[in-house]
Structures are given as C-alpha cells and as structure tokens.
C-alpha positions in Angstrom: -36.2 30.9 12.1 -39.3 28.9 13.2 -42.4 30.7 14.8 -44.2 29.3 17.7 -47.7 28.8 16.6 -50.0 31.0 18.3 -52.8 29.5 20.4 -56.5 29.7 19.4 -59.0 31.5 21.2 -62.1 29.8 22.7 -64.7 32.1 20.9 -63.7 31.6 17.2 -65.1 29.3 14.5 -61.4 27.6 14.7 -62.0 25.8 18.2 -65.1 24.2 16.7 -64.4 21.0 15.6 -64.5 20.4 11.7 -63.6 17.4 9.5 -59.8 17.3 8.1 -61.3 17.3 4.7 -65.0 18.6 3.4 -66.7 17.1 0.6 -66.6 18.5 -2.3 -69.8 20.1 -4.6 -70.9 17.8 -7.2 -74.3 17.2 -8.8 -76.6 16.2 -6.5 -74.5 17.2 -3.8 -76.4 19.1 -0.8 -74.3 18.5 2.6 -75.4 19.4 6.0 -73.6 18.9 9.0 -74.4 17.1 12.0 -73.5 16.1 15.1 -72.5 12.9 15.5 -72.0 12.4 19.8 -74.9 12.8 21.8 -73.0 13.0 24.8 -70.0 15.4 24.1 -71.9 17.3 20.8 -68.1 17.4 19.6 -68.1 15.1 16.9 -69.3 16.4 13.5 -69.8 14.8 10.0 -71.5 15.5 6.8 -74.4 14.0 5.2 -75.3 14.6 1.9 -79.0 15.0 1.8 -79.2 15.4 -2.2 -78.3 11.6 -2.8 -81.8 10.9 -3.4 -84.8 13.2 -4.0 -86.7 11.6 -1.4 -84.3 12.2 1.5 -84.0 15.6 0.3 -87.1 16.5 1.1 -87.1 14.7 3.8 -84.2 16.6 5.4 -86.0 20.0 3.9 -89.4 18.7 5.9 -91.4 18.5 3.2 -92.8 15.0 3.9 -93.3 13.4 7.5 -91.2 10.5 8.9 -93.7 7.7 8.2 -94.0 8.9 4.7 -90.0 9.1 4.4 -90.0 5.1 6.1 -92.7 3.7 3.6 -90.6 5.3 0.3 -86.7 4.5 1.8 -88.6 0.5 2.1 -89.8 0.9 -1.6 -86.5 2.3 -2.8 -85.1 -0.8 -0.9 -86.7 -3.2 -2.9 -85.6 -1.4 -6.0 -82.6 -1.3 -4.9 -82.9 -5.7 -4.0 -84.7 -6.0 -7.7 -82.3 -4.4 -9.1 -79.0 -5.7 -7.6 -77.1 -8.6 -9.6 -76.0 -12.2 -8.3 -72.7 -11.3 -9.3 -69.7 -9.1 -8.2 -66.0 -8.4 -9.3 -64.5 -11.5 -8.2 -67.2 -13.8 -10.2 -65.3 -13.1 -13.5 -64.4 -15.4 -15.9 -62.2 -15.3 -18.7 -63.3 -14.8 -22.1 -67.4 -14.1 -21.1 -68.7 -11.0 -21.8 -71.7 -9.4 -20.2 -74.2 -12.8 -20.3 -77.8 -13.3 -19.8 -78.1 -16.0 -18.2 -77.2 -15.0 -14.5 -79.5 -16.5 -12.1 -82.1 -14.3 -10.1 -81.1 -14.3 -6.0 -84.0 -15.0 -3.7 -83.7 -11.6 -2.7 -84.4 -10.4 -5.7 -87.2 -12.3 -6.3 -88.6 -11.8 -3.0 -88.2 -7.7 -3.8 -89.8 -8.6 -7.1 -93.0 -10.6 -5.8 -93.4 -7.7 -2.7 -93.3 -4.9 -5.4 -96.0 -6.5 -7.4 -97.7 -7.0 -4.5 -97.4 -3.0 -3.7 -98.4 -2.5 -6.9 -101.5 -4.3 -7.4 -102.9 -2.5 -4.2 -102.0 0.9 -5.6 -103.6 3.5 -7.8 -101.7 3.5 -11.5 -100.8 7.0 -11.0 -100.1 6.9 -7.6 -97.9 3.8 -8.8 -96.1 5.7 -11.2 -95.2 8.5 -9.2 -93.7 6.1 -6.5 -92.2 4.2 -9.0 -90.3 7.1 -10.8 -89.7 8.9 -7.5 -88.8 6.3 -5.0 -87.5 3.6 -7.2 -85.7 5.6 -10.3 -84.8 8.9 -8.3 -86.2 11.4 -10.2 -87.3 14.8 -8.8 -90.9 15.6 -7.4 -92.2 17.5 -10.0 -91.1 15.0 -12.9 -92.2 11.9 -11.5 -95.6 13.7 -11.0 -95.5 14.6 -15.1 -94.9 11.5 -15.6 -98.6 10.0 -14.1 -100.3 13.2 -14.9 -100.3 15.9 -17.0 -102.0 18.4 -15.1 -103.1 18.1 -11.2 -105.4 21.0 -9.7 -103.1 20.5 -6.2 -99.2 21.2 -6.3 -96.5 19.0 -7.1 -95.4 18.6 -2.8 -99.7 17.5 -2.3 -99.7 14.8 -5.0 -96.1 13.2 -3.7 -97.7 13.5 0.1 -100.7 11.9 -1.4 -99.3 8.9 -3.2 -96.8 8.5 0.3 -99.9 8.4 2.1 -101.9 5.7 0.0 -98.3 3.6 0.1 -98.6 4.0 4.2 -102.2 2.5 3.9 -101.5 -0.3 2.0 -98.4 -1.5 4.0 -101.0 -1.3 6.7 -103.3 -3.5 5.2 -100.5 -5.9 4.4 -99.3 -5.9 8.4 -103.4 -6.8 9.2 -104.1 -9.4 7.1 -106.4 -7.4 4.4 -104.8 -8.1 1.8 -104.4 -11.1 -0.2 -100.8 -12.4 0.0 
C-alpha cells in the first residue's frame, strides 16, 4: 500500500527552493542566505558571514565597502605571510616538523608590503589592524589590545584605523610614499 505523494501548493515555504542539506551551527557560525542567479532569483546558498570578524560586520553594515576592501587585502597578506612552502605531498620519511623550510616569494613579498603598511601607520591604529584583520579577533578586543580606554566606542576606533589604512594605500597608488 503505497500513497501517491500529494502535490505542493504554490504559496508555501515548500515550493521555495532550499539547499538538500543546511549547515550546521558551530562557533563562529552566522549563515545568511542568498541568492545566487541574478536572472531566475531561484538559486539559493549560504554564506557564513561569522568566518571572520571583519566580514561580519561587514555583512551587519557596520563598516563601508572601501573599509571592508582595504582590511580583506590586509588579511590577505597575513594570510600570504603566513602560508608555508610546503603541503601534504612534500613529506618525507623520517623528518619531523623542520626549520629550515624556505620562505616563497609570496611570502616575502606579503612580508615586505606589510612592513611597508606598517611603517605608514599609527602604532595603535597598527595594532588594531593587526589583531583584527590579520589574527581575527573581535572589535572590541583588538581595540583593548592598543588602548586601554578610548573616549569614542569600540565600532569609531575600528572605522578610524580602516580609514587611516584607506589613506595610506592611497598614498602608496600616488607615489607618496617611499617604496
């Protein structure tokens, strides 16, 4: 005795389209969905906008799009400084974790660019960036970290130290600075 499955009605939730399987909650795990087809508006996906505490707020509007393109470069070139010459299939017998792995020119040329940043940056504003951008730690730590006390509120200082990162990727596009 099989039942003939009924047919679903235009006006539900269950003839919008939804993924076969939805992420699951974790720590650090904020998903939104989104549309993913222009054209047909059909397609959806999830995008987990607590990866990182920059593109949370971000996605939550608290800092602008150029602000969100200057730190997601910065975080890039932690991300380049950070990543090793090496990969699973570079493994050879009877080594353990060595020091002598070579730097890539990548990472060198992430390393010279974030001194670079650095030098043309406040020390505080530095330190935020650093922590927030580059390490991944929330707003109101990474302000802690450069000061102890700030008369404006956490979101201002983050904006502010965004803004002075904008100005000096400016003055590296004109020629200002010394390269």
């Amino acid at each position: 005795m099989s039942r003939k499955p009924r047919a679903r009605k235009c006006g539900t939730d269950e003839a919008r389209p939804t993924l076969r399987l939805r992420p699951k909650p974790g720590p650090g795990a904020v998903y939104i969905e989104e549309l993913v087809s222009a054209k047909t508006g059909r397609e959806l996906r999830y995008r987990n906008i607590g990866e990182h505490p920059l593109t949370l707020a971000h996605a939550r509007g608290r800092i602008s799009n150029e602000q969100f393109a200057a730190g997601d470069e910065l975080r890039r070139l932690f991300e380049l400084r950070a990543r090793s010459g090496r990969d699973s299939t570079d493994i050879a017998p009877g080594t353990g974790a060595c020091a002598d792995i070579p730097f890539t020119q990548s990472q060198v040329d992430a390393i010279r660019r974030l001194g670079r940043m650095r030098e043309r940056l406040k020390k505080r504003d530095w330190i935020i960036l650093e922590k927030l951008c580059g390490e991944g730690w929330p707003m109101a730590e990474a302000v802690r970290a450069a000061t102890v006390c700030h008369r404006s509120g956490v979101l201002q200082r983050v904006q502010e130290a965004l803004d002075e990162l904008i100005e000096a990727r400016s003055r590296r596009r004109d020629g200002l600075a010394i390269a």
